[in-house]
N, C-alpha and C positions, 0 to 999 in steps of 0.2 A: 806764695813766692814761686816762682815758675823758673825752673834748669833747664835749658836750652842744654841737651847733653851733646849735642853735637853741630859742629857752626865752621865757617870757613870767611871770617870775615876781615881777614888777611887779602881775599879775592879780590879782582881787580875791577869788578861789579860793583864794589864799594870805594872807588877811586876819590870819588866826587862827595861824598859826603858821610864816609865812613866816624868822623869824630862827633859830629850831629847826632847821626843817629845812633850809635854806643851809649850818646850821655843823657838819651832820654829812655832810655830802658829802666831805671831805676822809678820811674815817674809811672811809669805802664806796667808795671808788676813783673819786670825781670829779672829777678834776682843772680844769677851765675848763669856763664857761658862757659862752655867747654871748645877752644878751638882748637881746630885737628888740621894735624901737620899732615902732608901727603908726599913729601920730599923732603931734603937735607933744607931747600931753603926756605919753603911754607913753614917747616918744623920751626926754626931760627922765627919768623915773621910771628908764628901765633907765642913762643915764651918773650918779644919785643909786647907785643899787644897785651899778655898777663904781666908785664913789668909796669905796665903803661896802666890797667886799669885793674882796681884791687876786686872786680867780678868777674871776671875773666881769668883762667887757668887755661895752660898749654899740657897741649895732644902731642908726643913727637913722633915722630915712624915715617918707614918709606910704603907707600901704596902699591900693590899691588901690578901700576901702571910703569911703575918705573924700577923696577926688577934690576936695573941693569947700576943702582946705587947701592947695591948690597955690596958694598966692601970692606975691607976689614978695618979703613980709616973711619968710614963713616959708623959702623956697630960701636966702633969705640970714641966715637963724637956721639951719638947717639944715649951710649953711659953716663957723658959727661953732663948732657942736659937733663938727663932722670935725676939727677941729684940736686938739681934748681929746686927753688922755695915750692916754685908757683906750678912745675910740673906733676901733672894727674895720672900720666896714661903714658903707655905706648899704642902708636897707631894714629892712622889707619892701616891699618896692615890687613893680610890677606890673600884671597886669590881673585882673579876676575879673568874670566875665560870667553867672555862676550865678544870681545874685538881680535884678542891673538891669541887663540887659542894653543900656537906652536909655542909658545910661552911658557907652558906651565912649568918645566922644569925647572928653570931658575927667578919663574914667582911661587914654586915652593923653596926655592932653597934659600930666595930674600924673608919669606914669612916663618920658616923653622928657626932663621937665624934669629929674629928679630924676639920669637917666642923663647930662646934660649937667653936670649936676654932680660924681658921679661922676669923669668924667675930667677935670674942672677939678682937681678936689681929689686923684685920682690913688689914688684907696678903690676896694676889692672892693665887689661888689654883693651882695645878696639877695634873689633874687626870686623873687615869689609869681604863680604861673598858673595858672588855672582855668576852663575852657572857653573858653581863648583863647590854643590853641597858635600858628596860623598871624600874628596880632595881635603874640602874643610874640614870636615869633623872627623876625618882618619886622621890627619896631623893635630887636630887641635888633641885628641883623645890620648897620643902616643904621649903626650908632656902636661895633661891638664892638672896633675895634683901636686905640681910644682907649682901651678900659675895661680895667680893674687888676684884671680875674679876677672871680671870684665862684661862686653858687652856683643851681643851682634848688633849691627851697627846697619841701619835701614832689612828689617827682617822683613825677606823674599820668598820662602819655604813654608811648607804646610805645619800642624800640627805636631806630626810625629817629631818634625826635624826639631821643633821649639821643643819639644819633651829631653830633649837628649842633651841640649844647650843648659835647660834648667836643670835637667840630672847633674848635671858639674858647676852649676853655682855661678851660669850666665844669668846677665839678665838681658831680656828682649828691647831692640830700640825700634821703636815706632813714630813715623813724623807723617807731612804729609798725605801720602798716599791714601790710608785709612778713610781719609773723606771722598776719597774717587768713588763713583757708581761702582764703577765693575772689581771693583778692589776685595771683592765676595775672600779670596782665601786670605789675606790679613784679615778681615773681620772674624773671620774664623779663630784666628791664631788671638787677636786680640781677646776673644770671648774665652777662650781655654786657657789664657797664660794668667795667671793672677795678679791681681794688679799689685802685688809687693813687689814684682821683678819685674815689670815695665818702668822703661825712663823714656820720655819723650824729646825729639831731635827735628831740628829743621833740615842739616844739611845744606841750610843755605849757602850760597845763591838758589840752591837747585830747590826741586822738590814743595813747590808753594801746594798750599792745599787749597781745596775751595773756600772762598768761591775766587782765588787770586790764582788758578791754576794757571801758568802759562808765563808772570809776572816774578822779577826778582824777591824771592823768596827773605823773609827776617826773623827774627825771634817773636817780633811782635805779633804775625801768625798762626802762638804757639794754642793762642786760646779756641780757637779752629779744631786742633785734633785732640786738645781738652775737651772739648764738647761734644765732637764722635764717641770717644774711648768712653765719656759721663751716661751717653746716651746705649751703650752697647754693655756696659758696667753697671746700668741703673743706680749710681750715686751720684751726686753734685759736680759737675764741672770744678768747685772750689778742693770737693774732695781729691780730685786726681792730680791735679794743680798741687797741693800738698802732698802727696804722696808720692807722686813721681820725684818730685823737686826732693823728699828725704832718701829715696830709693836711687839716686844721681848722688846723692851727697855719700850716702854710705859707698857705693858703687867706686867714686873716685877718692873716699877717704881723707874727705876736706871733712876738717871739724873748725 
């Protein structure tokens, strides 16, 4: 059974034939999607999509990108969807200092707020980092033994960083990437992190792995960076496929 732990299929890349191919997942060994809100109304669009489909669970959170939705209407709209049947997570949440880096201020003061809910509400997280290791893990560190678990969410960072994620009872998200050539430091992080705290993630649209690199990324995919991770893990493709899919499940606390 294969967890797609992270998906975006709310996206408008899926305009054309998003119901098609939702309903052939169960056919091709997909058992759960986890879709991730990245605003007030992606958030809204992915608990529409777990209402609409009983393998499908919703992500809520504002991203990192749009900083400027951290208000005190939306934290507390935000609550109101944590308490839904089919809601898993908060997130994607975070920092990303790649494009506005004049930013960070107040995409930390949207991601401290969002983690302060978090442990009100007593949800795993998902979080998104990008050129803002040391940012991330000083605030994730100030409030982590409050927080109900979670995940990093497309792991960018070496080693060390993944040691200090797993010291607090993260687990690492791996998609994609893994099957690139030059992707040497995930390979790395894959070979050190154990495979009890990997979950695997498409990210779609984004992030297709080989040999689809370049092409609208799906769950169906997922069996691609199954067979990287099987091959760098030396156990069975089927094995990691199992594992990861129980290590998503415990992670979002679907039983």
């Amino acid at each position: 059974m294969i967890f797609d732990s992270h998906a975006h299929y709310d996206d408008e890349a899926f305009e054309e034939d998003r119901d098609t191919l939702l309903s052939s997942f169960r056919d091709n060994g997909i058992e759960y999607v986890a879709n991730i809100g990245a605003n007030m109304e992606t958030s809204l669009n992915s608990i529409r999509l777990a209402e609409k489909y009983d393998f499908i669970y919703a992500v809520v959170g504002i991203h990192p990108d749009s900083p400027e939705e951290n208000t005190e209407e939306n934290i507390k709209k935000l609550a109101e969807y944590c308490r839904k049947k089919k809601v898993a997570a908060i997130g994607e949440i975070g920092l990303d200092y790649h494009y506005e880096p004049e930013k960070k201020k107040v995409q930390m003061a949207c991601f401290e707020a969002q983690l302060d809910l978090a442990v009100k509400e007593k949800m795993p997280v998902v979080i998104h980092s990008r050129e803002a290791a040391k940012d991330t893990l000083d605030i994730i560190k100030s409030c982590h033994t409050g927080l109900n678990g979670g995940v990093i969410h497309c792991f960018s960072y070496g080693t060390e960083m993944a040691r200090e994620y797993l010291d607090m009872g993260f687990y690492i998200g791996i998609g994609g990437v893994l099957t690139f050539k030059n992707a040497k430091k995930l390979k790395q992080v894959a070979e050190y992190v154990p495979i009890e705290r990997i979950v695997i993630e498409t990210d779609c649209p984004y992030m297709s792995p080989e040999p689809n690199r370049g092409k609208r990324n799906t769950s169906l995919n997922l069996t691609y960076v199954a067979e990287a991770l099987s091959r760098i893990k030396n156990i069975s493709t089927e094995e990691v496929i199992d594992i990861t899919c129980k290590n998503a499940l415990d992670m979002y606390k679907i039983v």
